[in-house]
Z-matrix of the N, CA and C atoms (Angstrom, degrees):
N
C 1 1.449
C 2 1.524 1 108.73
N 3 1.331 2 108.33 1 124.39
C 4 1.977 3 115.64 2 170.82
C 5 1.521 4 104.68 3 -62.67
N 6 0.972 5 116.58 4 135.23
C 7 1.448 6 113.19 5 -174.56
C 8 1.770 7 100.30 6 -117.44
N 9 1.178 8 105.90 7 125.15
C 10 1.357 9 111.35 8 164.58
C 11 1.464 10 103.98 9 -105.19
N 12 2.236 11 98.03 10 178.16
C 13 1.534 12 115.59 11 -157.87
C 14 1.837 13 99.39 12 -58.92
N 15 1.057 14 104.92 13 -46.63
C 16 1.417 15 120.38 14 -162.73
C 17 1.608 16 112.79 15 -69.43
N 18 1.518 17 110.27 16 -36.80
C 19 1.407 18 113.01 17 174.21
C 20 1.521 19 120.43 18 -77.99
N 21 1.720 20 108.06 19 -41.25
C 22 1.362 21 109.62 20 173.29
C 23 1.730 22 110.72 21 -35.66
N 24 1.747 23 90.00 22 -60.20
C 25 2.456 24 97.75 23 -167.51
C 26 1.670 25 84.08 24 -65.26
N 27 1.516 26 145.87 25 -1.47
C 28 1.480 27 101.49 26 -162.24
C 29 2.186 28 83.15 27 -99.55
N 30 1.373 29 112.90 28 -31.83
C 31 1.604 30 100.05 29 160.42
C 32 1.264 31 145.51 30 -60.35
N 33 1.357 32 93.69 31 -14.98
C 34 1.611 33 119.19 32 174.32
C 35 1.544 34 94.53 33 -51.18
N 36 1.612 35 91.25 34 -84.17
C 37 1.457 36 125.90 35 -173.19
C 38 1.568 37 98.36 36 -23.11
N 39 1.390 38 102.64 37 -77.37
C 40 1.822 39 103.38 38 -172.78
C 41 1.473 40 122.89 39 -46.75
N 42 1.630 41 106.48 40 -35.63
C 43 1.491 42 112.29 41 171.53
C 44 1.451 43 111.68 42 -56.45
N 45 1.701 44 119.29 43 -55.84
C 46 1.412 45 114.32 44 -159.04
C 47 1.878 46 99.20 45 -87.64
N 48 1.515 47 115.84 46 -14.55
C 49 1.953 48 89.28 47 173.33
C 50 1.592 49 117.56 48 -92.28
N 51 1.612 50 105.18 49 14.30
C 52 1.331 51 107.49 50 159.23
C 53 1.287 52 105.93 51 -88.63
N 54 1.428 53 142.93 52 -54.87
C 55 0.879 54 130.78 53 -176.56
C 56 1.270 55 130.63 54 -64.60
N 57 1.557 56 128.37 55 -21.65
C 58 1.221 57 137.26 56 124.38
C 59 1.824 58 127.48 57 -13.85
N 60 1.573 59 97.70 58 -80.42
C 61 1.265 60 104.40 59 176.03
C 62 1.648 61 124.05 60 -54.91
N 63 1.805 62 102.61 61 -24.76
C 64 2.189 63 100.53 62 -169.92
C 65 1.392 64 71.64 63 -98.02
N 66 1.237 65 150.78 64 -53.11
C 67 1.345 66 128.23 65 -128.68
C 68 1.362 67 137.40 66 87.24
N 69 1.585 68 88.47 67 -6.64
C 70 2.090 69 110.71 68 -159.33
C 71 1.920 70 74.73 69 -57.93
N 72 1.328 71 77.19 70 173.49
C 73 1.710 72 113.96 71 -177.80
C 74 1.597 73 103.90 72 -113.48
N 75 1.791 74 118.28 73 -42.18
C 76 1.386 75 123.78 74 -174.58
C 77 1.217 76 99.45 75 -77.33
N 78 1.190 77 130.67 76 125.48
C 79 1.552 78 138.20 77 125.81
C 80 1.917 79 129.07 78 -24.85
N 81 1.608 80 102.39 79 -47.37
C 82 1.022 81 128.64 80 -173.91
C 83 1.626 82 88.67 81 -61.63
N 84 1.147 83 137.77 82 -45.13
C 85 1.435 84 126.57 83 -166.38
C 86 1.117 85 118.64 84 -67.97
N 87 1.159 86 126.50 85 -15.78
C 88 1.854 87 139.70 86 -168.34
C 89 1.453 88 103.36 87 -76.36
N 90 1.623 89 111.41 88 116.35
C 91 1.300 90 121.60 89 -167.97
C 92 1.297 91 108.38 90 -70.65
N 93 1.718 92 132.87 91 -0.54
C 94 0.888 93 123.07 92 -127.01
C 95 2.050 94 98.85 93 -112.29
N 96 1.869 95 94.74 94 2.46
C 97 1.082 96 111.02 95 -160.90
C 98 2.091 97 99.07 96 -85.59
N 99 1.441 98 84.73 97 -37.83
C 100 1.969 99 104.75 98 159.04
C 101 1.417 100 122.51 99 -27.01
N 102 2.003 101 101.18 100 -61.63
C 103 1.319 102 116.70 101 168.59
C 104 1.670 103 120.42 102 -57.39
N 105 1.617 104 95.40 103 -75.27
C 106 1.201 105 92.02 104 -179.34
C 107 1.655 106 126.80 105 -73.63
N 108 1.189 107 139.32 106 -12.88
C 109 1.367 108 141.28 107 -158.80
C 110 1.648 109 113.00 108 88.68
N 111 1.739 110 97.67 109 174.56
C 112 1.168 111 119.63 110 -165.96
C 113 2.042 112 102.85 111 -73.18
N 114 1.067 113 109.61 112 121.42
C 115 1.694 114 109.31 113 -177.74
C 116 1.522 115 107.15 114 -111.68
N 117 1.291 116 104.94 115 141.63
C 118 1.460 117 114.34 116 -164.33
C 119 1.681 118 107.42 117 -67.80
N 120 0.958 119 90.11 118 118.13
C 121 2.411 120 87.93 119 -175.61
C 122 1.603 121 100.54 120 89.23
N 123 1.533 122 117.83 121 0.28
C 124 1.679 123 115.24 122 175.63
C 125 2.040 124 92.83 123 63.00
N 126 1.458 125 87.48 124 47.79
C 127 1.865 126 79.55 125 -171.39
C 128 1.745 127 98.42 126 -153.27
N 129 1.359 128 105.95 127 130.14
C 130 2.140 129 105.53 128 -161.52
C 131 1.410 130 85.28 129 -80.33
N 132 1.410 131 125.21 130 -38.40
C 133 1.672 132 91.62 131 171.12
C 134 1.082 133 146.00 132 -94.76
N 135 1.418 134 119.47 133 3.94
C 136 0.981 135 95.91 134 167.56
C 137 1.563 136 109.95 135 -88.81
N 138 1.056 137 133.82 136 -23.19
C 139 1.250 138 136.13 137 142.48
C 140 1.280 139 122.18 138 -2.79
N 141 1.319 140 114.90 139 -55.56
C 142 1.644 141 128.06 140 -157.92
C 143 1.824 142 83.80 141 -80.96
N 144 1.285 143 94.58 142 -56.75
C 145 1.773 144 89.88 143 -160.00
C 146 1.608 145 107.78 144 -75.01
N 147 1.653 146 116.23 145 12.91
C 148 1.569 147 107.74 146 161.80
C 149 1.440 148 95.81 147 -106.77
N 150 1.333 149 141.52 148 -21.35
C 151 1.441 150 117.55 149 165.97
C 152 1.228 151 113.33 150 -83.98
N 153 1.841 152 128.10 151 22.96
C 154 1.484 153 106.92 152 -155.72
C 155 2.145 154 90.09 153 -94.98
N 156 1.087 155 145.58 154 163.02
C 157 1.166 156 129.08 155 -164.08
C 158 1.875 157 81.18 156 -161.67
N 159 1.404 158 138.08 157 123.08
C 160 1.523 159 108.88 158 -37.15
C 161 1.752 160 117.13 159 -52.35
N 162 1.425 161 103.66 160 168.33
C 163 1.624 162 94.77 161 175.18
C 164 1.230 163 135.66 162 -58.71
N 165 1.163 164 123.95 163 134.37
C 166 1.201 165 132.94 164 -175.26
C 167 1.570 166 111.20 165 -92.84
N 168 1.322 167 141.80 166 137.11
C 169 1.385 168 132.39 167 148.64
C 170 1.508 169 118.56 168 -50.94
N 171 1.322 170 109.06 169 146.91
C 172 1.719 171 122.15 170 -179.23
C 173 1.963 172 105.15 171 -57.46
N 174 0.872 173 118.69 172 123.35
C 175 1.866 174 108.82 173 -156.80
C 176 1.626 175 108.04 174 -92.15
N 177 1.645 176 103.09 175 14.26
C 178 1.318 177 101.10 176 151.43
C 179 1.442 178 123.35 177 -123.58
N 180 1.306 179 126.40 178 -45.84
C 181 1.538 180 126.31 179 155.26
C 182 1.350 181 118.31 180 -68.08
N 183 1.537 182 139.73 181 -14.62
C 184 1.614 183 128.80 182 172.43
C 185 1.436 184 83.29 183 77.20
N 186 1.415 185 93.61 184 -170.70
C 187 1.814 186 130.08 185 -169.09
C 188 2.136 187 94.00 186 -52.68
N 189 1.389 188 70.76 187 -179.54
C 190 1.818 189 87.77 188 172.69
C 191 1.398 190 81.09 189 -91.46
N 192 1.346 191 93.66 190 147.71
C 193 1.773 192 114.83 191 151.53
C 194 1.668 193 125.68 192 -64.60
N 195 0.992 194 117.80 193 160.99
C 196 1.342 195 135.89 194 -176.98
C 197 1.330 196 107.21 195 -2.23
N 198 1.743 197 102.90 196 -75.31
C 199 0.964 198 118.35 197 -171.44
C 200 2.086 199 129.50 198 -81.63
N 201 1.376 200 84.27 199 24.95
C 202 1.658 201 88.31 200 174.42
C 203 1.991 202 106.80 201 83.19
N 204 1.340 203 120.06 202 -14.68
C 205 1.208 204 112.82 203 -172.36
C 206 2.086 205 101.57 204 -81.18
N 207 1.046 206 102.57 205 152.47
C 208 1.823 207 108.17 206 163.75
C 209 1.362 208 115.72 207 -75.35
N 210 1.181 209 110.95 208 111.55
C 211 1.620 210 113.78 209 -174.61
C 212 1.708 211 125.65 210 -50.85
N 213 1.874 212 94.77 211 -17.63
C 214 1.769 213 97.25 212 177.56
C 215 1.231 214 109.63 213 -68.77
N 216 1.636 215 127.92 214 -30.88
C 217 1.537 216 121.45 215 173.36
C 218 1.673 217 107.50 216 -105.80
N 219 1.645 218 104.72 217 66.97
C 220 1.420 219 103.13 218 -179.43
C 221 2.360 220 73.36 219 -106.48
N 222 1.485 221 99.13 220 169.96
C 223 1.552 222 99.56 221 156.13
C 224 1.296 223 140.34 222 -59.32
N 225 1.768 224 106.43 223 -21.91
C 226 1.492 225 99.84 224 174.05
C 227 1.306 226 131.79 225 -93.78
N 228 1.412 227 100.20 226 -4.04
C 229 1.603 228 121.73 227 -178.39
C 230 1.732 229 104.62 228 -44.59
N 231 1.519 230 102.18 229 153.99
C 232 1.651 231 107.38 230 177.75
C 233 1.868 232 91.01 231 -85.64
N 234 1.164 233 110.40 232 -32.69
C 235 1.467 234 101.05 233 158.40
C 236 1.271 235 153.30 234 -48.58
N 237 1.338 236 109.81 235 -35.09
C 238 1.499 237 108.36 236 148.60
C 239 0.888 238 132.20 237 -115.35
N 240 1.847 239 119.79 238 29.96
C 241 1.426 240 131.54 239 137.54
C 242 1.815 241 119.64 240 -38.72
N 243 1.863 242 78.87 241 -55.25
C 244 1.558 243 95.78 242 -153.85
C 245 1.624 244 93.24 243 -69.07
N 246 1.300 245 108.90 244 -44.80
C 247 1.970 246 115.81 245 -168.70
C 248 1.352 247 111.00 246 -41.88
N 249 1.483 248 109.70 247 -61.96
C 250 1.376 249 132.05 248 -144.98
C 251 2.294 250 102.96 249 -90.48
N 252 1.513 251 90.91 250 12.27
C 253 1.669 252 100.72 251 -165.45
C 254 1.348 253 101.41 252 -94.84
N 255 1.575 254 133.62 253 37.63
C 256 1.125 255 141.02 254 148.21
C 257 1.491 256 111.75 255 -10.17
N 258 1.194 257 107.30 256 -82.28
C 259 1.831 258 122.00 257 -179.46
C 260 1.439 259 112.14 258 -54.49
N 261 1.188 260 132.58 259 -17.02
C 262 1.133 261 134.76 260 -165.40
C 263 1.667 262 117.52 261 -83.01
N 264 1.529 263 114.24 262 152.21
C 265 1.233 264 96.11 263 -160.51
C 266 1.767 265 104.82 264 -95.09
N 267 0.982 266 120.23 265 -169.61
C 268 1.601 267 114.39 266 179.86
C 269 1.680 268 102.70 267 -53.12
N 270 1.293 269 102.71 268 -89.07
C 271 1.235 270 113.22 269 161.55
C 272 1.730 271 126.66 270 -5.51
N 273 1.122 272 117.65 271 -33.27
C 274 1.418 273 125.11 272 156.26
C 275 1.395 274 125.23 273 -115.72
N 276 0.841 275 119.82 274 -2.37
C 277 1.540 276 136.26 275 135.11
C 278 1.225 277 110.03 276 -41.43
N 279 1.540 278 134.66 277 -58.12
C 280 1.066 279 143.86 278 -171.82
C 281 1.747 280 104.49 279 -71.08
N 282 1.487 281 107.76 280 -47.62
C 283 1.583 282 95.77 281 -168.31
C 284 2.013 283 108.14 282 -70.11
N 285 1.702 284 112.75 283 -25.81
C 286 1.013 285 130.83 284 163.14
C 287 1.957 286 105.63 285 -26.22
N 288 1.238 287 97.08 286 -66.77
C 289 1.775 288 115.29 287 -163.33
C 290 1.350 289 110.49 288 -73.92
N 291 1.576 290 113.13 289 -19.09
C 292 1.747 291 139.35 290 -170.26
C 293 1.909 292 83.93 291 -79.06
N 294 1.191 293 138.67 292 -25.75
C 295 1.369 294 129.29 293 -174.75
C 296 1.835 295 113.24 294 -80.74
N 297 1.655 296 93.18 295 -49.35
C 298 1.304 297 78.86 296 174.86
C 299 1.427 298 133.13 297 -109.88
N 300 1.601 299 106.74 298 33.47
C 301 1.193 300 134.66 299 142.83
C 302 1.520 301 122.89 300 -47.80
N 303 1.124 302 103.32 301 -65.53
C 304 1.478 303 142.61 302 171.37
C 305 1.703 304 103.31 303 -21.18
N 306 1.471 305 80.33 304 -76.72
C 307 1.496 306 115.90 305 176.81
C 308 1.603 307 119.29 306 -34.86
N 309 1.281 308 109.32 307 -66.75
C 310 1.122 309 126.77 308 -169.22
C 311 1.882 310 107.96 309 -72.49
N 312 1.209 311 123.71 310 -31.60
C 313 1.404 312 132.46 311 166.77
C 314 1.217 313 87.50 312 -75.77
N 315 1.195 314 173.60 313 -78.53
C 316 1.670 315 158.12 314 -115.23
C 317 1.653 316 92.49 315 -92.84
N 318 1.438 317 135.06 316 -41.74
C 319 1.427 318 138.92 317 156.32
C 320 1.429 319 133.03 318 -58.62
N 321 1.659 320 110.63 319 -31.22
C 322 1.537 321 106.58 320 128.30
C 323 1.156 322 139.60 321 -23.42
N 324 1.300 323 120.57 322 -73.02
C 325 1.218 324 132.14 323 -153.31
C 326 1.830 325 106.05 324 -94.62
N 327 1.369 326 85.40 325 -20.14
C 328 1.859 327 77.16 326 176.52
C 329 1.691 328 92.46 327 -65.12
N 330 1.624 329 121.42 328 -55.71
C 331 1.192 330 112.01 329 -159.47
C 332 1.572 331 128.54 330 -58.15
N 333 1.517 332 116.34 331 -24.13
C 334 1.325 333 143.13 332 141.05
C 335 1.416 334 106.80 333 -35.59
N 336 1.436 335 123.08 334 -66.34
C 337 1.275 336 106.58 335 -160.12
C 338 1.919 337 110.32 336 -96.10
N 339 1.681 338 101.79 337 132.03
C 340 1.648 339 104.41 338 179.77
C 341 1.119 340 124.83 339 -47.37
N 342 1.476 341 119.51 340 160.67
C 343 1.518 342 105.75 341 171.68
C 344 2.023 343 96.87 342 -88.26
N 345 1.524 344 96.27 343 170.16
C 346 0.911 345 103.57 344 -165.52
C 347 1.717 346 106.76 345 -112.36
N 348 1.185 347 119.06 346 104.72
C 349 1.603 348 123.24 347 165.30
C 350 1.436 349 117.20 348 -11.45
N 351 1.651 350 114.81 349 105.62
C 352 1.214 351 114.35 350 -179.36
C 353 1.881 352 102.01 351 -89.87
């Protein structure tokens, strides 16, 4: 599947308010991988930005930072809230996945909304 800006955040979306809603911890369980196919890192962006030809930035974290690292596994990410929440109970598991929920609807709507003529 060609993945565009808008389709990548709308699998996002479906990926992370399931995981939200079960609480699961596996990724691997999300049926949703059936629908869409196998994604490189089990992740639509980086996906998007290995089929993007020229490259595209990841259309929710952008470029690497400064220093060459990917900003989704920087520490403040809602991403490796949710990853690294081993100890955590379902229930916060859930508010974990409620971040980059968040996230991914606020990247929606930028793409929805035009830029505006400076």
């Amino acid at each position: 599947m060609q993945l565009t800006k808008r389709k990548t955040l709308e699998i996002w979306l479906e990926l992370w308010e399931w995981l939200q809603t079960t609480g699961e911890r596996n990724m691997c369980k999300w049926e949703g991988w059936n629908k869409y196919g196998k994604m490189w890192g089990m992740c639509p962006g980086c996906e998007y930005t290995r089929q993007a030809k020229p490259y595209l930035p990841c259309p929710i974290w952008g470029d690497c930072d400064h220093s060459g690292n990917l900003k989704c596994l920087s520490e403040t990410s809602p991403y490796i809230r949710w990853r690294e929440s081993i100890t955590l109970s379902e229930n916060e598991l859930r508010l974990a996945a409620e971040g980059m929920v968040e996230l991914i609807k606020s990247k929606l709507q930028e793409v929805d909304t035009p830029a505006i003529p400076v």
